[in-house]
Structures are given as structure tokens and as C-alpha cells.
C-alpha positions as CSV (number, residue, x, y, z in Angstrom):
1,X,-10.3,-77.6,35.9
2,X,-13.3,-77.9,33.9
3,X,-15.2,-75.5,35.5
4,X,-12.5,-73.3,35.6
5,X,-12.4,-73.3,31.8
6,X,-15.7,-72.9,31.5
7,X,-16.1,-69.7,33.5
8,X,-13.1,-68.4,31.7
9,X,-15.1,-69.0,28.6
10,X,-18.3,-67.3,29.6
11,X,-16.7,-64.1,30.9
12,X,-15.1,-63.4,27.7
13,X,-17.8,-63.8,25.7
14,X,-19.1,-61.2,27.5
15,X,-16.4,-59.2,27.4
16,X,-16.3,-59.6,23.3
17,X,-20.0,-59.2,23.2
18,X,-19.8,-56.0,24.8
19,X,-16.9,-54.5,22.9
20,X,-18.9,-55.3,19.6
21,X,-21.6,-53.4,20.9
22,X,-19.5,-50.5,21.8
23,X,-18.0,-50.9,18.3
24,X,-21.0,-51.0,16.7
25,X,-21.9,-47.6,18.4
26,X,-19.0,-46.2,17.1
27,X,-19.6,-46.8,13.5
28,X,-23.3,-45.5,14.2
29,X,-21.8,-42.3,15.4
30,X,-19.4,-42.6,12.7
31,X,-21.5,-42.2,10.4
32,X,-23.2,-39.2,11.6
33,X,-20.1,-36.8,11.6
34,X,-20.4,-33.7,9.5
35,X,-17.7,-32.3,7.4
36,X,-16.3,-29.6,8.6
37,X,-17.7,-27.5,6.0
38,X,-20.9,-28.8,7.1
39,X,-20.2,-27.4,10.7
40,X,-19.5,-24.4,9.7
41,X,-22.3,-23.9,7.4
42,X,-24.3,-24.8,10.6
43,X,-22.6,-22.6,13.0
44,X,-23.7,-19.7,10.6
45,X,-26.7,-20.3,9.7
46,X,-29.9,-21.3,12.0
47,X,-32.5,-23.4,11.4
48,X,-35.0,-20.8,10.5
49,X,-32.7,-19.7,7.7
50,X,-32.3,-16.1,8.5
51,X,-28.7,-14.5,8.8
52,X,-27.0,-14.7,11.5
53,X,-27.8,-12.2,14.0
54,X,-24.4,-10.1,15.2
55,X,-22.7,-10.2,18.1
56,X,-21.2,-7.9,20.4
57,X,-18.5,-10.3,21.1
58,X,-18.0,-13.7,22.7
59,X,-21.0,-14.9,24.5
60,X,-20.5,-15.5,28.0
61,X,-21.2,-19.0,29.4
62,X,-22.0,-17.7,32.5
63,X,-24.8,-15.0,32.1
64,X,-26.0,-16.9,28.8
65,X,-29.5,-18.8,29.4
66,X,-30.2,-21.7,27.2
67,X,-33.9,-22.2,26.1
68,X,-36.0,-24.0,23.1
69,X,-34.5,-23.7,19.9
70,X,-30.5,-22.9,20.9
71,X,-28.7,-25.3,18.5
72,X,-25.8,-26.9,20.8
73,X,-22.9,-29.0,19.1
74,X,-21.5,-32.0,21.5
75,X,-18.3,-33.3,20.5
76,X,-17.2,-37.2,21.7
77,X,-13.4,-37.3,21.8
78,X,-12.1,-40.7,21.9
79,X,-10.3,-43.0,19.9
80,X,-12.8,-42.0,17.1
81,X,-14.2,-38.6,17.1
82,X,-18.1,-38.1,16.9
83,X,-20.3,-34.7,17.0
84,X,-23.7,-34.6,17.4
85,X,-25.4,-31.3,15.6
86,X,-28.7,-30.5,18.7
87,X,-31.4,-28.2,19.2
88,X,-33.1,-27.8,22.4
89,X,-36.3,-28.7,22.4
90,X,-39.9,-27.2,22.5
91,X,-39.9,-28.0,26.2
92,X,-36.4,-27.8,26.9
93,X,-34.5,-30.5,27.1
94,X,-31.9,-31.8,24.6
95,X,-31.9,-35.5,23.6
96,X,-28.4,-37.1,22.9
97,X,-28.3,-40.4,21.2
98,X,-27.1,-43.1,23.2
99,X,-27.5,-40.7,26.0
100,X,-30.7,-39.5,27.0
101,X,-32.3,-36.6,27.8
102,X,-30.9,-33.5,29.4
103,X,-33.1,-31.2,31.1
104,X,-31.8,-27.2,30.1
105,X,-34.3,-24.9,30.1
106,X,-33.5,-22.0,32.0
107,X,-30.2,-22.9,32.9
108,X,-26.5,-20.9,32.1
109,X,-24.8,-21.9,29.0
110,X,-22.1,-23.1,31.5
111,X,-23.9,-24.9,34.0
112,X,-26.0,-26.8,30.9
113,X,-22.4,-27.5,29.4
114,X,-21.2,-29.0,33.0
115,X,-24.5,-31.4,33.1
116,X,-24.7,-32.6,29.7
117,X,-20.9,-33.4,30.1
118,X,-21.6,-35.3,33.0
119,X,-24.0,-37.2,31.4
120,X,-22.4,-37.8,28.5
121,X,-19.2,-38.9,30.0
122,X,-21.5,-41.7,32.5
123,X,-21.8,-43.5,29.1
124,X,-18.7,-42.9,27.3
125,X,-15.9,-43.7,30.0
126,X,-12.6,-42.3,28.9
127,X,-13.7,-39.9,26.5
128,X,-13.5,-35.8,26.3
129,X,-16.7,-34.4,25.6
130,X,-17.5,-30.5,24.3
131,X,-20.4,-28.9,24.0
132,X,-20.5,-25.4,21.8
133,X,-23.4,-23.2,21.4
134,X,-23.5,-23.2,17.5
135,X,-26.8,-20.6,16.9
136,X,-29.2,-19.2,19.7
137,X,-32.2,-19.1,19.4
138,X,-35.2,-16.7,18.1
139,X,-38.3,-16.4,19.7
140,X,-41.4,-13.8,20.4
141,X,-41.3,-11.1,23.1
142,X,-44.6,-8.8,23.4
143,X,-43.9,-5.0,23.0
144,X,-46.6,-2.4,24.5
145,X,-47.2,0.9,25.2
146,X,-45.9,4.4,23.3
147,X,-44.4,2.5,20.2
148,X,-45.4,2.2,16.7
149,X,-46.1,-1.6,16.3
150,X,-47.8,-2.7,19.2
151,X,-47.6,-6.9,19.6
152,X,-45.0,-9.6,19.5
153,X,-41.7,-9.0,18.2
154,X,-39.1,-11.8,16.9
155,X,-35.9,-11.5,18.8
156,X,-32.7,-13.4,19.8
157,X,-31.2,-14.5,22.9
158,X,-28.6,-12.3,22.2
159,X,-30.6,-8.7,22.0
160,X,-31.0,-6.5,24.4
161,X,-34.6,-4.5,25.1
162,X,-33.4,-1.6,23.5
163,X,-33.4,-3.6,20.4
164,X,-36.8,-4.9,20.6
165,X,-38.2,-1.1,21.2
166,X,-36.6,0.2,18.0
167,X,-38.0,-2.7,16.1
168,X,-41.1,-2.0,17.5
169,X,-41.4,1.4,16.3
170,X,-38.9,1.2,13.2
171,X,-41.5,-1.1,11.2
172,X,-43.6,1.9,10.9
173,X,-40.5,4.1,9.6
174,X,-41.0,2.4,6.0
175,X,-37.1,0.7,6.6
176,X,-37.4,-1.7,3.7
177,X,-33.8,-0.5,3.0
178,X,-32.4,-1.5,6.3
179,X,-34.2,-4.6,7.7
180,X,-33.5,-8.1,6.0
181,X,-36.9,-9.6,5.4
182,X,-38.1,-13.0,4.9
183,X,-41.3,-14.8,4.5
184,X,-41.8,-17.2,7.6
185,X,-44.2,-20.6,6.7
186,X,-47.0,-18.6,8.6
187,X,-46.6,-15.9,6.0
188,X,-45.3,-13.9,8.7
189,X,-42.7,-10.7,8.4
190,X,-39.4,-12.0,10.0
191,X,-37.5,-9.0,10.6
192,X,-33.1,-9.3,11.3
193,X,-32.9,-6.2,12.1
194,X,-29.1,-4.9,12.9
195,X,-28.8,-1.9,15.1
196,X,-25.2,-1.3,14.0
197,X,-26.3,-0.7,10.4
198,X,-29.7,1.4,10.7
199,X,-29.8,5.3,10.5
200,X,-28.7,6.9,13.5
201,X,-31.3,9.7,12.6
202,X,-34.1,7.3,12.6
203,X,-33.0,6.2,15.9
204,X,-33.0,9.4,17.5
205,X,-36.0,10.3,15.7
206,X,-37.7,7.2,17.6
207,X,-36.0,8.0,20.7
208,X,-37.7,11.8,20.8
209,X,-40.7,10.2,20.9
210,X,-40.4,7.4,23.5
211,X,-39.0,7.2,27.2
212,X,-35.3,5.8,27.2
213,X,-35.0,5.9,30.7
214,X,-38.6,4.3,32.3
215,X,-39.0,1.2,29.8
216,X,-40.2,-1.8,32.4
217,X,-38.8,-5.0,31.8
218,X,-41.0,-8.0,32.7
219,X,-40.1,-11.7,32.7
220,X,-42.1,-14.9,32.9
221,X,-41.5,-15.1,36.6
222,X,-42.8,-11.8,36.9
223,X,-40.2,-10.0,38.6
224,X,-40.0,-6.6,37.0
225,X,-36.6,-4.3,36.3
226,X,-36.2,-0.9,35.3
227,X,-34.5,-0.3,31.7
228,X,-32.3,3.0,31.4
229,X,-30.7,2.7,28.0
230,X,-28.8,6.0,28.1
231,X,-27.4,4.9,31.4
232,X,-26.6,1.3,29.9
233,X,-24.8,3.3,27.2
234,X,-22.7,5.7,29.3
235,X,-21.9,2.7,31.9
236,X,-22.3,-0.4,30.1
237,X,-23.4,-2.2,33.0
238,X,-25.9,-5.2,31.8
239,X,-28.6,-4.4,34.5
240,X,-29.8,-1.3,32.4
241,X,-30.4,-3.2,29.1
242,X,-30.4,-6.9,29.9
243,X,-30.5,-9.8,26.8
244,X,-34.2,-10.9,26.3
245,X,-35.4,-13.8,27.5
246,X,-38.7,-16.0,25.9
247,X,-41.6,-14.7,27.1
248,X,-40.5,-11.7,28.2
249,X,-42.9,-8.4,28.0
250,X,-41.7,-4.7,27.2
251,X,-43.9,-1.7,28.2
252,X,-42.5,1.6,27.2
253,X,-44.0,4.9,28.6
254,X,-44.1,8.3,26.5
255,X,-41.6,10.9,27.4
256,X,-41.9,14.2,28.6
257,X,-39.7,16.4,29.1
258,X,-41.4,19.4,30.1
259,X,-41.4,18.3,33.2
260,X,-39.8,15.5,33.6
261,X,-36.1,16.2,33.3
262,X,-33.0,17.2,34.4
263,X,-30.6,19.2,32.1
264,X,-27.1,19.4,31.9
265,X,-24.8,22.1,30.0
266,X,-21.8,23.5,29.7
267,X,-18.0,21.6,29.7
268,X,-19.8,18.4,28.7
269,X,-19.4,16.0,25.5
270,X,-23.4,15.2,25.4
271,X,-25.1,18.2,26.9
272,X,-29.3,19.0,27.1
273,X,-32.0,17.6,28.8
274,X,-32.8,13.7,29.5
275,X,-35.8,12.0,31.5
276,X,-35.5,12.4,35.7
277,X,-35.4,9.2,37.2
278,X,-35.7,8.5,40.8
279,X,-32.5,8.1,43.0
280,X,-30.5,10.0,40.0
281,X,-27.3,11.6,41.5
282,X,-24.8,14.0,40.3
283,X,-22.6,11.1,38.9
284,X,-25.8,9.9,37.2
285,X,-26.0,12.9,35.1
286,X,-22.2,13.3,34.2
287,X,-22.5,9.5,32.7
288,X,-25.4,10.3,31.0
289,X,-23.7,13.4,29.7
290,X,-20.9,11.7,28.2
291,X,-19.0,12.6,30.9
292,X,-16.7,16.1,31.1
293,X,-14.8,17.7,28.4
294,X,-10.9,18.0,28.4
295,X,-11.4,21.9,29.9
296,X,-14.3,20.8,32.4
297,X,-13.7,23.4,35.6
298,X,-15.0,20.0,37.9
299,X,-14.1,22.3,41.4
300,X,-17.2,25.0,40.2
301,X,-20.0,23.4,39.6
302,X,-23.2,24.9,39.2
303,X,-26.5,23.4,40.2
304,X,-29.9,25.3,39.6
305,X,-32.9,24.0,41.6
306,X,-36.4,24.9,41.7
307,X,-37.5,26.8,45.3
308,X,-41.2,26.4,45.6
309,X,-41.5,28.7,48.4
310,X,-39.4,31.6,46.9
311,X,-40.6,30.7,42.8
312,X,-37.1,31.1,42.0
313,X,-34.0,29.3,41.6
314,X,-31.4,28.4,44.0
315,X,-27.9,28.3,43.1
316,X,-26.0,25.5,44.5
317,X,-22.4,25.2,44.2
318,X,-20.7,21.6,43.9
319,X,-17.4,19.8,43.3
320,X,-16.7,16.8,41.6
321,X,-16.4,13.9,42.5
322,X,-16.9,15.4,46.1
323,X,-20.4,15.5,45.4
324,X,-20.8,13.1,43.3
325,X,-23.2,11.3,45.4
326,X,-26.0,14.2,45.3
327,X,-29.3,13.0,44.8
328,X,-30.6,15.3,42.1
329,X,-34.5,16.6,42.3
330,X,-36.9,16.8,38.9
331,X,-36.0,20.2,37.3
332,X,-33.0,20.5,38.2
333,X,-30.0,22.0,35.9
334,X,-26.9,21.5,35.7
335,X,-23.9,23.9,34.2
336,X,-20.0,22.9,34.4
337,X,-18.2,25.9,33.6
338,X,-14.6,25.7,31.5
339,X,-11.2,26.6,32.9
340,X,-10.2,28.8,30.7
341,X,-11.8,32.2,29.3
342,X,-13.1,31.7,26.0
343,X,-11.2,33.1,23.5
344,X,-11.8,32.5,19.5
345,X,-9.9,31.5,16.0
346,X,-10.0,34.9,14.8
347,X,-8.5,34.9,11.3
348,X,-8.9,36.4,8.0
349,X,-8.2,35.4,4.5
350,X,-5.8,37.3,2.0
351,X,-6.2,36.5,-1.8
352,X,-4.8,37.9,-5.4
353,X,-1.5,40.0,-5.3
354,X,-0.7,39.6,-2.1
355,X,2.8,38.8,-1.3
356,X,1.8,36.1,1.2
357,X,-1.8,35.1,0.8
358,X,-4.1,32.4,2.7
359,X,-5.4,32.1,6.3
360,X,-4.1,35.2,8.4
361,X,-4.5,35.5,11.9
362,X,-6.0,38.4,13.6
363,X,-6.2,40.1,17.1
364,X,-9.8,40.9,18.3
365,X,-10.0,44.9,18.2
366,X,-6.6,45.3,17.4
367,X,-5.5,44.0,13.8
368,X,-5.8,47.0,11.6
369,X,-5.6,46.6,6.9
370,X,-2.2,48.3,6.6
371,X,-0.6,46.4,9.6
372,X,-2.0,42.9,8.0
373,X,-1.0,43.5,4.6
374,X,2.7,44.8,5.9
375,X,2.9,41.7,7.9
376,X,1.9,40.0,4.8
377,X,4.8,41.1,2.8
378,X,3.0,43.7,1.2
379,X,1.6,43.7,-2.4
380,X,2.8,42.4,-5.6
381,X,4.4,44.9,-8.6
382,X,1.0,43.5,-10.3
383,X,-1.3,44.5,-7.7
384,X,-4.5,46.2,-8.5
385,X,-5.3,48.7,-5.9
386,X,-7.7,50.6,-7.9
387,X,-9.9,47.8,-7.6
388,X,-8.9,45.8,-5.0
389,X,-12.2,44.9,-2.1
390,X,-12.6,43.7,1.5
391,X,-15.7,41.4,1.3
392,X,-16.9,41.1,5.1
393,X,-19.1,38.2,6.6
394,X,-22.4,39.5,7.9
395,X,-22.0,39.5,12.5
396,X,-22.4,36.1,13.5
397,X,-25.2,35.8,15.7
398,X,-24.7,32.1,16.9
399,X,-25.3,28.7,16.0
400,X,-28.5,28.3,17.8
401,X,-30.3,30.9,15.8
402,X,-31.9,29.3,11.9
403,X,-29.4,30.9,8.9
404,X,-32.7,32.6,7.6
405,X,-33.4,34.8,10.6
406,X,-31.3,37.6,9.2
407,X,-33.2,37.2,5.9
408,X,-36.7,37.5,7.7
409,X,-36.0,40.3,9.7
410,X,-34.9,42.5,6.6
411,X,-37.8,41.2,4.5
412,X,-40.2,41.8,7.0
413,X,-41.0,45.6,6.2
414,X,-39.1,45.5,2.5
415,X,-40.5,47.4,-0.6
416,X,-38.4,46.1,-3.1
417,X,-39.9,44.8,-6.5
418,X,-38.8,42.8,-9.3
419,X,-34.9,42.5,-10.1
420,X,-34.3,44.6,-6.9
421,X,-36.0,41.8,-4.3
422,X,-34.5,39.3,-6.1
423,X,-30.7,41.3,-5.4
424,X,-31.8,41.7,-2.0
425,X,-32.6,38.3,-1.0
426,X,-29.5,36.8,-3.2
427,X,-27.6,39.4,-1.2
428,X,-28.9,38.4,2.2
429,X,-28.5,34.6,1.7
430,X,-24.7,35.5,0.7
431,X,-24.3,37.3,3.7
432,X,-21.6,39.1,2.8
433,X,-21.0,42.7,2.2
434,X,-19.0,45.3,0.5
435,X,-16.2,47.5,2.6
436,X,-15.7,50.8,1.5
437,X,-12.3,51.2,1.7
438,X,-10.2,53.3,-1.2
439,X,-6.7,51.0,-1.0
440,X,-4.8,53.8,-3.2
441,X,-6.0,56.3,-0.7
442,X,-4.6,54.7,2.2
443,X,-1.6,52.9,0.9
444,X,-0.4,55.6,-1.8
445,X,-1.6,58.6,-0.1
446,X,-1.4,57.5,3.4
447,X,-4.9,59.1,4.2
448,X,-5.5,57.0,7.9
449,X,-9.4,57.7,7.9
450,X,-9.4,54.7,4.8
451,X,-7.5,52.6,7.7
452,X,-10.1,50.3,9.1
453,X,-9.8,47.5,12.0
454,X,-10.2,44.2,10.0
455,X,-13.5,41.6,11.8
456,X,-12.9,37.8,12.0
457,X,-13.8,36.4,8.6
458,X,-13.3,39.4,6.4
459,X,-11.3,38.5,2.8
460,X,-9.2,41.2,1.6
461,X,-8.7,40.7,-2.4
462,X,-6.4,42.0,-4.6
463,X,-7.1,41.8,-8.2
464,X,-3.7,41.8,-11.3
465,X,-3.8,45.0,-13.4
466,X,-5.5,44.5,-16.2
467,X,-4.9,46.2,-19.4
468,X,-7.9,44.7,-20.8
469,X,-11.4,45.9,-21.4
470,X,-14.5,43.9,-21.9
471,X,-17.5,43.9,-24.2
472,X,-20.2,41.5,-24.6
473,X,-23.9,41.3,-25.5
474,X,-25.1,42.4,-28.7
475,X,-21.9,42.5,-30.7
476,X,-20.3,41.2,-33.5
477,X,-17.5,40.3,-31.7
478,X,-18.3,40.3,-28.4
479,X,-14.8,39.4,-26.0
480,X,-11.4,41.4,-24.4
481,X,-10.2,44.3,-26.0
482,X,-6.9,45.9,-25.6
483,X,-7.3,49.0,-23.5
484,X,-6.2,51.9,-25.1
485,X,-6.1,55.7,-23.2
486,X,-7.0,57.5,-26.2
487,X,-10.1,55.5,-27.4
488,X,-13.8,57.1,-26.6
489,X,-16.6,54.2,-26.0
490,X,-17.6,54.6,-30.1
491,X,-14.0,53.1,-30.9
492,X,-14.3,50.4,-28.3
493,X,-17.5,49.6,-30.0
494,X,-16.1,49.7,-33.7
495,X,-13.2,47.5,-33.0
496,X,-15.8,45.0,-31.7
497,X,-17.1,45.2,-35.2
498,X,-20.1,47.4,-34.3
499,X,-23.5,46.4,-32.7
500,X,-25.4,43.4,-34.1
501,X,-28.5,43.6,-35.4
502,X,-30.7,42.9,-32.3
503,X,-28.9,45.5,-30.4
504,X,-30.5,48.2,-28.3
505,X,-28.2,51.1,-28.4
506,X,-30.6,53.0,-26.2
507,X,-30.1,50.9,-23.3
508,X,-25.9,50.6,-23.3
509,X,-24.1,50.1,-20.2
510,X,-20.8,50.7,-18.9
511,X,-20.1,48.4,-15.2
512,X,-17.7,49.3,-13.9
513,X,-14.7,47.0,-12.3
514,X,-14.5,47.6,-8.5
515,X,-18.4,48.8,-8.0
516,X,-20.3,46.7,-10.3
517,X,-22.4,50.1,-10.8
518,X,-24.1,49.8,-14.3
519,X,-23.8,53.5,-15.6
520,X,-24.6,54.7,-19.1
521,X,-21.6,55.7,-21.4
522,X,-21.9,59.7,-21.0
523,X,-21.5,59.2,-17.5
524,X,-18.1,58.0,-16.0
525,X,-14.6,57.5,-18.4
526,X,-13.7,54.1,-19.3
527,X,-10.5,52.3,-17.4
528,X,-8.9,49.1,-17.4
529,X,-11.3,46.3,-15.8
530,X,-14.6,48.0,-17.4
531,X,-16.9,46.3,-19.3
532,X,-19.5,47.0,-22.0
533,X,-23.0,45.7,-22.1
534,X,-25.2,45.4,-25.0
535,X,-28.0,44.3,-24.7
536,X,-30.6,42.8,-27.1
537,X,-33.8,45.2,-28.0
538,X,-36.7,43.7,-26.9
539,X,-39.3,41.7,-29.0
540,X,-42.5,43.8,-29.1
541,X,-45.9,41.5,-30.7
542,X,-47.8,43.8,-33.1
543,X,-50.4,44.2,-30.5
544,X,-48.2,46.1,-28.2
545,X,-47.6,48.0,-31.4
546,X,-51.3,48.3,-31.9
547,X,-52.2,49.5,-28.4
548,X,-49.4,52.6,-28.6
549,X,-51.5,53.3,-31.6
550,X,-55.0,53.1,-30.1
551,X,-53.2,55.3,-26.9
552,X,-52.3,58.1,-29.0
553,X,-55.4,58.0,-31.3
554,X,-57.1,58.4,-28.2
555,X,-55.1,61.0,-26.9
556,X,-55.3,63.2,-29.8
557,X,-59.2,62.9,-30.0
558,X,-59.6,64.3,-26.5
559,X,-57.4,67.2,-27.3
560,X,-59.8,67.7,-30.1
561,X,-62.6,67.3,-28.1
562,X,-61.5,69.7,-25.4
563,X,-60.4,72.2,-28.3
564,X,-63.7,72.4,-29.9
565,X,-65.4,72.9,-26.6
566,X,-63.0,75.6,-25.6
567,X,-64.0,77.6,-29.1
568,X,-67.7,76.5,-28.0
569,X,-67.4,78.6,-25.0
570,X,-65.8,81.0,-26.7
């Protein structure tokens, strides 16, 4: 009976001894718990105290690997609640308190959760443990070949190559504005760079310069994969741009596509020319492309291939997506033709006293003035049509073709001087011109030759009558005057007050409404719209004075001269 006591005694002294220990644990872990505004903070914020790097979207547990410097977060559910804040190690492992250490270097996210679960759970019976990847990790990859920055590049485990070959070439783009940098302890340029938020030209502008489609992708075990970024883009498949590992190495040859192409055109949202790749098929280049547009004629499609026995081009004829599967040769283009026949917006634009003005459409060849303006309601009782214009576009020549061609070729062989090369040019940048058309002609006098078949683009405006005349310049009081049938220009100019002082009364003009032609008063009869222009008399400096003198001095002595000589000879 004794004995029996005793042994009773012994086990559960054990029994308490060990449930103190486990206690005592507790409190230790305890102790450690974060506030949640702690974990947070954490969660947002790495070690190295740069931002955050963004993510695509949820990181997959599966096709994540964990290395050196991945901050983990392992949760102990039990009775009491304990998190442990971790960061993998230099040489991969993660040591949990109480635990051990957990070997999970170059393991998934999913299969280093399973592990340190396992082993967590060995020590803690009847607990739930989590474990939450709180910040990946940065490290160095090694960039080479045609980029702008040669070396090693800072990077996280969530960026793809593309990523690190723009930030090896942006750095030399002067980006201050767009990349986030901090001073590492090394005194070191740490560069966050976000590819959502940097120019898109700059991008492209890198892009021209570098191959997209032949980047080679090498990893510490040294297996090597082929990067096609435009193809990662158009498929989003993860074996064209893959997330970058520690260690990894980048080369990046120089584009060329002079030779090195294939093009695509026509019915397509991206068309032009991209690098050739090896194995590239006909559903390769439509991906590329964008893919077809919405009128896409996908049963006629051309192909253009290089015959090196003929020198020309064969014409191959394909359907889609029966041929998708066409392995496509270097050189070769590509043309989708559309469904429909290409026909265009063709509309004018009506303005002033016009009974319905605005956008108007137009038939090509067809739409004539005076069947527009009778569809348009016809004119106003206000209507101008002594002075009314049709101000035409110059012909569009295409959008390929730079806006100053037009201006070249006219310039090329021009004589024009002073005011009258600075009218031309203003005039050829404006590209618009002048109609000759006389509206009362047509519409009061119904004379057909002033009928005229109306272009796409053409404004037809119709100015209010104005009983009004207009004089400014060098007058007392320059403004509108009433216009009046029986006043000559010399009342016009006396109810102004008269010319100022500075006036030149040599050099008066009359311009006239509809023409703009600057005439001088004896020349055309003054109407409503007109306008007078005085101008100032110009500011002579006595030695302009002085060399008119010195001209004619001159001038008379030879005549002298010559008349003395004559009576000489006489």
C-alpha cells in the first residue's frame, strides 16, 4: 500500500513538473506576441525599409520559392495564442523557438508551410499552427549584355526578368522622378522601381533598343530558358517571363530587325514587325499581334515569303485557325485583310446662318452645295451671301506621311520674300484654302457653273449682314461705324474724327470683307463688312534724311558735270 502511494506520488510530480514547464513556455511566448498594429506594420514593411514592392495579386504557395531573407509569420493556436515574426536565414533555414531549425531553401511556399507545420505541431500537441509569408525577400541578380547598366541589380522574389532588364537600362534614362531611392549601409543605390508607374514611352524607348524576344534566363543550377516577353504578354503564360530567383543571371542580346523579323499587318490590334524566333507559328504571330480586330477576314489570309531561288515573293494563302500551326520562316509577312470594303466618315461642317448648322454628312462624289444647304433647311433671313466662304482642308495624304511634307515640297523651289514667305508658310501650316464660289450667283441667280461637289472636311460659313463698317489704325476714333449708302471714304473718315497725328494718308487701305484683298480707296466702292486701315507713317532717323540729301546732291552734280562736258564738246 505503501509503495503504491509512493508511485502515485512520483508520477504526479512529474506530471505537475511538466505542466509548469509547458506553462512557463507559454508565458515566454506570451510575451513575444505583437500587437496587431505591429503585424501589420511588419507585413508592409521589410526589413531593409524600402516600400513594399507591388503585387500582381495573391502569391501562389505553389510556384513561390522561399530563400534567405523571406520574412515568414508562424502563428501557435492553442489555448493561448502565440506568433513568432521570422526571417529565413543567410543559409536558409528558419529557426523557431522551442522548435528548431527548419531547412527551406529552395523549397515552395507550400511545401516549406507543410514542413514547418509538421515540426511545429511535434512540439506543440493539440495546437493549429499557420505560417504566412509576411515580405519576400530582395536580393542581387547579374544583368549583361545590350543594356545600359551592366552588373548586379536588386530585385524581389516577386519580379519577373522583364523587370530586371528595364532597370537595367532605365538607370541610365535619368528617372529620378520615377524610381524611389534610398541609401543602403554600403552607400549603395537601392532602387524600387514599379513598372506599373514608369513612362510607357521610356519603356518602349528601351525596348527599341534591346531584344524582347531572345533574353536567356540562367539559374544557379545552370539550366538555361528562353525569355519572350511579348509572348508572355499576349499569353500570360509564366514560362516566358518567370519570377527571379537569387543568383540568377540575365543576358540580353541587341535586336535587329532588319533581318531578323517577321511582320504582321492589316486587321490586327498591334500590327508591325517583332524579332523571329525559332519554332514561331502562325498562332505565334496573331498573339503577339494582339490578336485580330472585330472585322479580321480570318478565311484570307495572306502570307508573303521570301523565294531564294526566284528573288521574289511567294504568296501563300491561309485560314485561321486551320493553319494555325504553320511554322513561320525569318522574313516572312503577314497581312489579314478586313471583311468589309473600306468606306470613310465623310462629313462636312455648316456654320453662321445656316438653318441647321454642325456636323453634316456627305456622299463621296455625290453631295453637291445647293443639295447640302437645302437639306440643311436653307439659310437664315440674316444670311450673308455676299460674303459667305467654303474653307477646304488641303487632300489628305495619309497618316504615315510627317504634317510638314506638304510645306517642304512647296518651299522647295519658292521665291517669296519678306511678309509674302511669311503668308505662304502661315498658309501652308493652316492647310486650308479658299473656294471660289459666288453663293448669290448660284443661289439667287441660279447660275449651276458656281455649283461645286463639296470634299470631306470642307466648312461652308455663313456670315449675319452686317450694316456696319470698320475703321482702325491711325484714328481718332478708331471702331464700327454705321454704314451709310451715300457716304464717300472722306466721310467715313471724318465721322471717325479725322486721322491722328501719326497717320500716313499715303498708304490707306480699304480690305475688303469676303477677300481680305487690301485695295487702296480709289479702287473698289465701300460695302457693309469693309474695313479701313490707317496706318502709322513711319519713323525716319535724321540720317535717312541725310542720305536722301547726299543722293540728290549727288545726282544733281553729275548732271552738271555731264552738262558742262556736253557744252565742252560743243
Amino acid at each position: 500500500m505503501r509503495t503504491n502511494s509512493l508511485l502515485l506520488f512520483i508520477i504526479s510530480l512529474i506530471f505537475f513538473t511538466s505542466s509548469a514547464d509547458i506553462f512557463s513556455q507559454d508565458r515566454d511566448l506570451n510575451r513575444k506576441i505583437p500587437s496587431f498594429d505591429e503585424l501589420m506594420q511588419k507585413a508592409a514593411v521589410p526589413k531593409s525599409g524600402i516600400t513594399a514592392v507591388p503585387l500582381e495579386g495573391a502569391i501562389d504557395p505553389e510556384t513561390y520559392i522561399v530563400g534567405p531573407g523571406d520574412e515568414l509569420t508562424i502563428g501557435i493556436w492553442g489555448a493561448m495564442g502565440v506568433t513568432y515574426p521570422l526571417t529565413v536565414t543567410p543559409e536558409g533555414s528558419l529557426i523557431i523557438p522551442t522548435v528548431g531549425v527548419v531547412n527551406v531553401s529552395q523549397k515552395s511556399l507550400a511545401k516549406a508551410k507543410k514542413e514547418i507545420s509538421e515540426r511545429t505541431k511535434s512540439k506543440y500537441l493539440y495546437t493549429e499552427v499557420s505560417v504566412t509569408l509576411t515580405s519576400p525577400r530582395t536580393f542581387l541578380v547579374h544583368v549583361t549584355g545590350v543594356v545600359g547598366n551592366e552588373g548586379t541589380h536588386k530585385v524581389s522574389s516577386i519580379d519577373r526578368v522583364d523587370k530586371a532588364v528595364i532597370l537595367a537600362n532605365y538607370t541610365t534614362l535619368s528617372a529620378a522622378n520615377t524610381l524611389l531611392i534610398n541609401q543602403s549601409k554600403d552607400n549603395q543605390s537601392e532602387l524600387n522601381l514599379d513598372l506599373q508607374k514608369l513612362d510607357p514611352n521610356k519603356i518602349e524607348e528601351i525596348y527599341k533598343r534591346i531584344s524582347t524576344r531572345k533574353i536567356t534566363l540562367i539559374r544557379n543550377d545552370g539550366k538555361q530558358y528562353n525569355i519572350d516577353i511579348p509572348r508572355f504578354y499576349a499569353t500570360g503564360d509564366n514560362k516566358f517571363n518567370p519570377f527571379l530567383l537569387d543568383g540568377d543571371r540575365i543576358f540580353v542580346p541587341l535586336k535587329n530587325l532588319q533581318v531578323d523579323f517577321i511582320s504582321v499587318y492589316g486587321e490586327l490590334n498591334k500590327q508591325g514587325a517583332y524579332e523571329f524566333v525559332e519554332g514561331d507559328n502562325l498562332k505565334t504571330a496573331i498573339l503577339i499581334a494582339s490578336g485580330f480586330t472585330s472585322l479580321a477576314n480570318k478565311e484570307k489570309i495572306f502570307l508573303y515569303r521570301f523565294n531564294k531561288f526566284t528573288n521574289k515573293r511567294d504568296v501563300i494563302e491561309l485560314k485561321y485557325p486551320d493553319d494555325e500551326n504553320l511554322i513561320l520562316e525569318r522574313g516572312d509577312q503577314i497581312f489579314v485583310p478586313s471583311i468589309e470594303s473600306k468606306t470613310n466618315n465623310l462629313v462636312i461642317y455648316l456654320s453662321g446662318e445656316i438653318k441647321n448648322t454642325g456636323p453634316f454628312p456627305i456622299e463621296r462624289n455625290y453631295s453637291t452645295l445647293s443639295n447640302v444647304i437645302k437639306m440643311a433647311g436653307g439659310f437664315t433671313s440674316n444670311a450673308n451671301l455676299r460674303t459667305a466662304v467654303i474653307v477646304r482642308s488641303s487632300d489628305d495624304i495619309g497618316d504615315f506621311i510627317h504634317e510638314d511634307f506638304e510645306l517642304i515640297q512647296n518651299l522647295r523651289s519658292a521665291t517669296a520674300k519678306s511678309l509674302d514667305s511669311l503668308y505662304l508658310i502661315r498658309e501652308l501650316k493652316l492647310k486650308r484654302r479658299l473656294v471660289n464660289v459666288d453663293f448669290l450667283k448660284l443661289f439667287f441667280e441660279n447660275d449651276t457653273t458656281q455649283d461645286m461637289i463639296l470634299r470631306n472636311g470642307d466648312i461652308i460659313h455663313v456670315p449675319a449682314i452686317s450694316d456696319n463698317l470698320y475703321i482702325f489704325g491711325q484714328i481718332k476714333i478708331p471702331g464700327y461705324l454705321p454704314f451709310q449708302k451715300n457716304f464717300s471714304f472722306d466721310d467715313y473718315i471724318n465721322s471717325a474724327g479725322g486721322y491722328s497725328d501719326m497717320a500716313d494718308e499715303s498708304e490707306v487701305k480699304i480690305i475688303k470683307a469676303k477677300t481680305y484683298q487690301w485695295l487702296k480707296p480709289g479702287e473698289t466702292e465701300l460695302q457693309p463688312g469693309d474695313a479701313i486701315w490707317v496706318p502709322r507713317e513711319p519713323e525716319r532717323p535724321f540720317l535717312y534724311y541725310f542720305s536722301i540729301a547726299r543722293d540728290g546732291l549727288g545726282i544733281i552734280a553729275s548732271l552738271a558735270t555731264i552738262y558742262l562736258l556736253i557744252n565742252q564738246l560743243k
